[in-house]
C-alpha positions in Angstrom: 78.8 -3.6 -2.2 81.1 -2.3 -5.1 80.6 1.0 -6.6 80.7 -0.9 -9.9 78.4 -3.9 -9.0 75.0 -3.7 -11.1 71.9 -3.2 -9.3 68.9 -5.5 -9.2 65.8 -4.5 -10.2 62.9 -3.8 -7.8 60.1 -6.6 -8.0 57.3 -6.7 -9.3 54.0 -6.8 -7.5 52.2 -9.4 -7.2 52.8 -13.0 -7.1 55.9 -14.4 -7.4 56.7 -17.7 -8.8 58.6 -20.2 -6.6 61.9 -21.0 -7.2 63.1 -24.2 -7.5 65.9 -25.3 -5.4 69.2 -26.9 -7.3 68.5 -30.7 -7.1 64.8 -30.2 -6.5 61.9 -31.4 -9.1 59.2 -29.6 -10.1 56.7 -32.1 -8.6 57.5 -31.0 -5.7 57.3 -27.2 -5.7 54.9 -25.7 -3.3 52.2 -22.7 -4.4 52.1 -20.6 -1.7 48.1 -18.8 -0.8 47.1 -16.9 1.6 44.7 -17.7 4.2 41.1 -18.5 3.8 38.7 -16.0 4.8 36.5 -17.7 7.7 33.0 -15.6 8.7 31.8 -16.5 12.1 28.6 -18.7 12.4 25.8 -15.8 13.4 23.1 -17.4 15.7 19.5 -16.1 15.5 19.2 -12.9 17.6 17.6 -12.6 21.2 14.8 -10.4 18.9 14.0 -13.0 16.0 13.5 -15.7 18.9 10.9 -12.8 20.6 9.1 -12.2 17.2 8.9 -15.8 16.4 7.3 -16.6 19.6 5.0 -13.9 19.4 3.9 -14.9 15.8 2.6 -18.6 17.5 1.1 -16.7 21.0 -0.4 -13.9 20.0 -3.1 -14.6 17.2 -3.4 -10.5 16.3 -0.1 -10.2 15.5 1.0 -8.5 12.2 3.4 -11.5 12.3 0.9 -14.5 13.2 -0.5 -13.5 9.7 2.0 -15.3 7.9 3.5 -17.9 10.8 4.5 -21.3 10.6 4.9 -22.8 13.7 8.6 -23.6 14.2 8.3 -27.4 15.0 10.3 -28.9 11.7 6.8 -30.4 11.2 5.6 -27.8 8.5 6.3 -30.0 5.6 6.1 -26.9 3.0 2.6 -25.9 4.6 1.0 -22.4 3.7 -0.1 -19.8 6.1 -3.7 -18.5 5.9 -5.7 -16.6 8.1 -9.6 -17.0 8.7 -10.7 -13.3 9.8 -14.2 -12.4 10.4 -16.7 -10.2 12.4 -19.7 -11.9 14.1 -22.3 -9.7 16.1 -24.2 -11.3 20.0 -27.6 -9.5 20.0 -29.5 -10.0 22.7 -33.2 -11.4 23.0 -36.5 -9.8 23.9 -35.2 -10.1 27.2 -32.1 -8.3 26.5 -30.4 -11.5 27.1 -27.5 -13.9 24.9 -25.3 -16.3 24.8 -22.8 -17.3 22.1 -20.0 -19.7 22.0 -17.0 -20.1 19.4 -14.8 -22.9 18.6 -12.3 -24.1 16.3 -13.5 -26.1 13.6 -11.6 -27.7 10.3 -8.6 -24.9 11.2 -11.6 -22.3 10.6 -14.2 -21.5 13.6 -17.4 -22.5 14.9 -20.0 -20.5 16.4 -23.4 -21.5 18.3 -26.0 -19.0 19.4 -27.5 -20.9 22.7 -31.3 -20.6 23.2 -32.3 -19.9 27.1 -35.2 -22.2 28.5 -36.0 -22.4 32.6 -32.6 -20.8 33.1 -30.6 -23.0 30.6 -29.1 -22.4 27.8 -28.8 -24.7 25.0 -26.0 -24.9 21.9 -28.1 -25.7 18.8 -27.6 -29.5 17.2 -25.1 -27.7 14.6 -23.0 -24.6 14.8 -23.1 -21.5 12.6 -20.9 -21.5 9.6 -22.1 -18.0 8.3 -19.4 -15.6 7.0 -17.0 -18.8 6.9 -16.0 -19.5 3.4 -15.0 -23.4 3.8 -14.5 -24.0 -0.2 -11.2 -22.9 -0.4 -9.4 -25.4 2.2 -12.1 -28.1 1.2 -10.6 -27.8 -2.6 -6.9 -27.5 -1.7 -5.9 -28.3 1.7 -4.7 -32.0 1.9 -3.5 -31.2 6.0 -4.7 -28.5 8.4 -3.4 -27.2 11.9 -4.1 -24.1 13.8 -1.4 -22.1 14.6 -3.1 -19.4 17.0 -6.7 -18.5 17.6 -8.3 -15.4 19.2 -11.5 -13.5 19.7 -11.4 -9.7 20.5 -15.1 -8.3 21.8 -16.1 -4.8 21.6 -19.0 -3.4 22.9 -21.1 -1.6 20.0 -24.2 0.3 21.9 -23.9 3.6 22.5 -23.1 5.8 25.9 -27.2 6.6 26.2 -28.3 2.7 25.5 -25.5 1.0 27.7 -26.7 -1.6 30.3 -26.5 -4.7 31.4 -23.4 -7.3 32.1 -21.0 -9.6 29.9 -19.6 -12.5 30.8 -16.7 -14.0 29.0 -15.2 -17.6 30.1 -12.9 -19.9 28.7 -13.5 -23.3 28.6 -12.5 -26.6 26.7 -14.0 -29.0 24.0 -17.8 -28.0 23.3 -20.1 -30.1 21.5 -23.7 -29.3 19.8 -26.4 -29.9 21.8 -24.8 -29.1 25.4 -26.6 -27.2 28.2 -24.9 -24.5 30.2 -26.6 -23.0 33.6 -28.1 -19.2 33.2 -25.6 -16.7 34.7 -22.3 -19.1 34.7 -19.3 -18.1 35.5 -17.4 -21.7 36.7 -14.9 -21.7 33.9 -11.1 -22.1 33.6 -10.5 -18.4 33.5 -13.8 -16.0 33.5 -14.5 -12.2 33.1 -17.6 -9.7 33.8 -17.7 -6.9 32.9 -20.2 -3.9 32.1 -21.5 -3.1 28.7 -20.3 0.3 29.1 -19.6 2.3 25.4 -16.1 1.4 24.0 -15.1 -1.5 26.5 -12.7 -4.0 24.5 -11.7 -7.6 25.8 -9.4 -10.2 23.9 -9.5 -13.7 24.5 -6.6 -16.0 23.2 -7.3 -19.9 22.8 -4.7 -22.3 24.4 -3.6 -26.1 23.3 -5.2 -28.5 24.9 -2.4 -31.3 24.7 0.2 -31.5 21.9 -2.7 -33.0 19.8 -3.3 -29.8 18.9 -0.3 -28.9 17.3 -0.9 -31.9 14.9 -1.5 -32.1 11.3 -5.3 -33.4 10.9 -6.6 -35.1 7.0 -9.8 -35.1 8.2 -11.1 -32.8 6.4 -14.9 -33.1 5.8 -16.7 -30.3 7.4 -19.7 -30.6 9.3 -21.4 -28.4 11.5 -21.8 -30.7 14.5 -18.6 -30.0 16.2 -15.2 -28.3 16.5 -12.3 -30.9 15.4 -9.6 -29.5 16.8 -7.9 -29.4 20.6 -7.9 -26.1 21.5 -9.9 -23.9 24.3 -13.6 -22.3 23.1 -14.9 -19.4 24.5 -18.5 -18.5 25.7 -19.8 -14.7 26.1 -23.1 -14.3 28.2 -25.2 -11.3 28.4 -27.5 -10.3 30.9 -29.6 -7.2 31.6 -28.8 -5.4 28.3 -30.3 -3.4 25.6 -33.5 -6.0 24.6 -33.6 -7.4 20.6 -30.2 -5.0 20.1 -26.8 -5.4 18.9 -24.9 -5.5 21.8 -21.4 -6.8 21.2 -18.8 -7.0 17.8 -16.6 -10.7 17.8 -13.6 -10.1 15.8 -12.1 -13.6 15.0 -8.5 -14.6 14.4 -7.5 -18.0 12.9 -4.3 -18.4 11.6 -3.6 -21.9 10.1 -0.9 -23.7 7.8 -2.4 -26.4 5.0 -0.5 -28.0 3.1 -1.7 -28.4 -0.2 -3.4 -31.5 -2.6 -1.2 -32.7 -5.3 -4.3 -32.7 -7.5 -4.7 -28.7 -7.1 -1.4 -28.0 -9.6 0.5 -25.9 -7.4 2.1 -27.8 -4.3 5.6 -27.2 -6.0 5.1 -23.7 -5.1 4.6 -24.1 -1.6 8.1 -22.8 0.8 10.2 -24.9 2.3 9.6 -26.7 5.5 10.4 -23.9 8.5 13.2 -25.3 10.9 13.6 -26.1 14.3 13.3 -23.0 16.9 13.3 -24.6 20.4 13.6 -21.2 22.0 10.1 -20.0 20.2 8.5 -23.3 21.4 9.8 -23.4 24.8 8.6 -19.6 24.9 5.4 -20.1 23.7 5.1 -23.2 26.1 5.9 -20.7 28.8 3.4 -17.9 27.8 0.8 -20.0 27.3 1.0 -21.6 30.7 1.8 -18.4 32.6 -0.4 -15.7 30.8 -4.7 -15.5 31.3 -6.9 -16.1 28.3 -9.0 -13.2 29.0 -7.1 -9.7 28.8 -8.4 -6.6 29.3 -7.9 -4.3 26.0 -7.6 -4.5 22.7 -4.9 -5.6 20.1 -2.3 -2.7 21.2 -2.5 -3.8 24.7 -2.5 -7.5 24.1 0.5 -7.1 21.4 2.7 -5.2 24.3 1.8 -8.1 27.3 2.3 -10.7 25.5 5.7 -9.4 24.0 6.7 -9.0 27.6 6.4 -12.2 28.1 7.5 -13.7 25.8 11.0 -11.6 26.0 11.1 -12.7 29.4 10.7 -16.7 28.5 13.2 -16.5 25.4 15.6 -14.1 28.3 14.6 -17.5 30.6 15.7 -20.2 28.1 18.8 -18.4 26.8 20.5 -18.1 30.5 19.9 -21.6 31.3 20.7 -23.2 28.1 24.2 -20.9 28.5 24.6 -21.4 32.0 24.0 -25.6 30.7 26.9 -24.9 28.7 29.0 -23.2 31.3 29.3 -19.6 29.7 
């Protein structure tokens, strides 16, 4: 370069206009941009596929409090959970029997009455403690999403005798009879009324009717509605005319609500698809017992177990489908 040649100045920063060629028309001058900025699609984690199959199995959840069941089906439905505390006392025999169902996405219990070594479920259930005015005013659909019973022994160290039988069984009716001292059921537990002994008992689906939405809505105390396991407790040789045992119920349910009751555009959006948390809960509630030894801590722990193992199960074979 000549000493004498002037110098260009530097450029400025930023963007630069396009120069147009000699002979070329400004129609046809090109902008140049950068890149667009693409973010990876993020699939749900291994961990929100665990919690969202807990919150369907395991009906004392923290998370089954608020759970929709992940079916597409929801139709902006509200969660609600039925919680209550019923007490089996025993007779002047220091005998009793008690049953509990599911009934118009609430519960149904019948205290049986023993005769010649049968006992008989009354012609209607108990509705006591079971506050039915709220769905009946502004529940158009019901479903239960889980359902659970956790039983505690109440008497004390000194005043503990006798047995308990818990067993699962299927649809109950009003009016049934039940042999003295049973213990042919689908799954069955005895144990001693010793001080502080804690069982849970978690109700299964009996056929995908019971994941159905149901309109019928009229409640009446002659039967349970829905298609889900009952359980019966049985005493025998305890404490007589005492309080013998606490039932802790768990219902959790999604409604949707009545156009009449003003506030169905408030209601959240219909929960999507998770086929991992259905096939998982399918596979924990084929695989694990109804009756489990312990309270809510030990049932919570189990059942997330399994169903890390079920979502762990589905993952590799759906990827291994795939070919990764």
């Amino acid at each position: 370069m000549p000493k004498n040649a002037p110098r260009r100045k530097p450029a400025k920063k930023g963007k630069r206009k396009p120069t147009p060629r000699k002979g070329m028309p400004r129609s046809q001058i090109v902008q140049r941009t950068s890149p667009p900025i693409t973010r990876p699609m993020r699939h749900p984690s291994r961990a929100h596929h665990v919690m969202s199959a807990c919150s369907i199995t395991d009906p004392f959840c923290v998370h089954a409090k608020a759970a929709r069941r992940p079916d597409g089906l929801s139709s902006h439905a509200m969660p609600y959970q039925v919680r209550f505390m019923e007490l089996i006392s025993t007779d002047a025999a220091g005998k009793a029997r008690s049953f509990f169902a599911s009934g118009f996405g609430l519960y149904c219990r019948a205290v049986a009455t023993l005769a010649a070594g049968t006992w008989t479920i009354p012609a209607s259930f108990e509705n006591t403690g079971v506050a039915t005015s709220f769905l009946l005013t502004n529940a158009q659909e019901v479903r239960i999403v889980s359902f659970g019973v956790i039983l505690r022994t109440i008497t004390s160290a000194t005043n503990s005798q006798g047995l308990m039988t818990a067993g699962s069984l299927g649809f109950i009716n009003a009016a049934l009879t039940f042999p003295e001292g049973q213990t042919s059921f689908d799954e069955s537990v005895t144990q001693s009324l010793a001080a502080g002994t804690e069982l849970s008992w978690i109700s299964k689906p009996v056929g995908t009717s019971a994941h159905d939405f149901t309109t019928d809505l009229g409640w009446v105390n002659t039967g349970p509605f829905h298609d889900w396991t009952s359980l019966s407790v049985e005493v025998i040789g305890g404490p007589v005319s005492t309080p013998v045992i606490s039932a802790e119920i768990f219902v959790n349910i999604e409604f949707t609500i009545k156009s009449t009751a003003g506030m169905s555009s408030m209601l959240p959006p219909t929960k999507p698809l998770n086929t991992v948390a259905i096939k998982a809960q399918e596979a924990v509630h084929s695989s694990v017992p109804s009756l489990i030894e312990g309270g809510v801590e030990r049932v919570g722990k189990f059942l997330e177990s399994k169903a890390g193992a079920a979502v762990d199960d589905f993952l590799s074979g759906a990827l291994a489908f795939l070919g990764i």
